[in-house]
C-alpha positions as CSV (number, residue, x, y, z in Angstrom):
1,X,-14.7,-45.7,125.6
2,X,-16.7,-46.0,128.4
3,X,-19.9,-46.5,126.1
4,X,-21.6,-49.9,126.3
5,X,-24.4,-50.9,124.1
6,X,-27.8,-51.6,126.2
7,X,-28.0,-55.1,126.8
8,X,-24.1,-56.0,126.1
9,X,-23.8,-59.1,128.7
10,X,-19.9,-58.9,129.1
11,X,-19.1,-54.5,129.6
12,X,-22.7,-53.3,129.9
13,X,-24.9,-53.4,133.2
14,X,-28.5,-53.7,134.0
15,X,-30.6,-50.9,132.6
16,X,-33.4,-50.0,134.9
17,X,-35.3,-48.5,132.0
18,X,-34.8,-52.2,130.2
19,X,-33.3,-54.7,132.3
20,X,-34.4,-57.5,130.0
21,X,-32.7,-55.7,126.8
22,X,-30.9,-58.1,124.8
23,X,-28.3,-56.9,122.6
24,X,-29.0,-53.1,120.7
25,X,-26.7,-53.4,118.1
26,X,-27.8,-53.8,114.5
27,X,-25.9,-52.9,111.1
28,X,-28.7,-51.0,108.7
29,X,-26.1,-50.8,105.7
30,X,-23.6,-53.1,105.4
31,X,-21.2,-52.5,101.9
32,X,-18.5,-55.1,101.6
33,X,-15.8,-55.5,98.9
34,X,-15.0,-59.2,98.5
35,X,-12.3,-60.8,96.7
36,X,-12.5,-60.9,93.4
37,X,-15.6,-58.8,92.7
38,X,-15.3,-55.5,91.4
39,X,-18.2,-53.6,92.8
40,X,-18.8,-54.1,96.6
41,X,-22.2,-55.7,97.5
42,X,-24.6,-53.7,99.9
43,X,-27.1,-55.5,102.1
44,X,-29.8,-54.0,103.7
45,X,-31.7,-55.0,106.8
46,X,-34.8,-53.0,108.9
47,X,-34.1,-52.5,112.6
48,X,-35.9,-55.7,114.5
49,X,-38.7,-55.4,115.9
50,X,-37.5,-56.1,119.6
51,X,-35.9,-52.2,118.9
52,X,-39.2,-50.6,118.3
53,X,-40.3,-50.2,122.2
54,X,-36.9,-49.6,123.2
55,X,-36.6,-46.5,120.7
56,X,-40.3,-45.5,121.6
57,X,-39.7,-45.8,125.6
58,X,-36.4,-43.4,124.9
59,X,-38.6,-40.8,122.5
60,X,-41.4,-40.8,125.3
61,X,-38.8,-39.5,127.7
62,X,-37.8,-36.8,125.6
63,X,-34.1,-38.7,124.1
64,X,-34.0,-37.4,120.4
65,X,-33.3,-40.7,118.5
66,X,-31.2,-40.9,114.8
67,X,-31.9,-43.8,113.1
């Protein structure tokens, strides 16, 4: 796709906004049917912390962010 997530090591490249980023890719809902359950089971998890500056730096440079 041509889209890499900041701080993928293998297809992404050095950011010069955030060359130390470490992976950006978090699942905030995650609703899974397992085997022999009848209602699927949703977990929940808040962005980490190591996000928050990266969203900030982009919102102080004027990149609308959806969470």
């Amino acid at each position: 796709l041509g889209c890499p997530i900041l701080g993928d090591p293998l297809y992404g490249k050095k950011d010069q906004l955030f060359p130390d980023a470490t992976l950006m890719l978090h699942a905030r809902r995650l609703r899974i049917c397992l085997p022999g359950i009848e209602e699927a089971m949703l977990f929940k998890a808040p962005e980490p912390r190591r996000f928050h500056a990266v969203l900030a730096a982009l919102e102080k440079k004027g990149r609308r962010i959806q969470a």
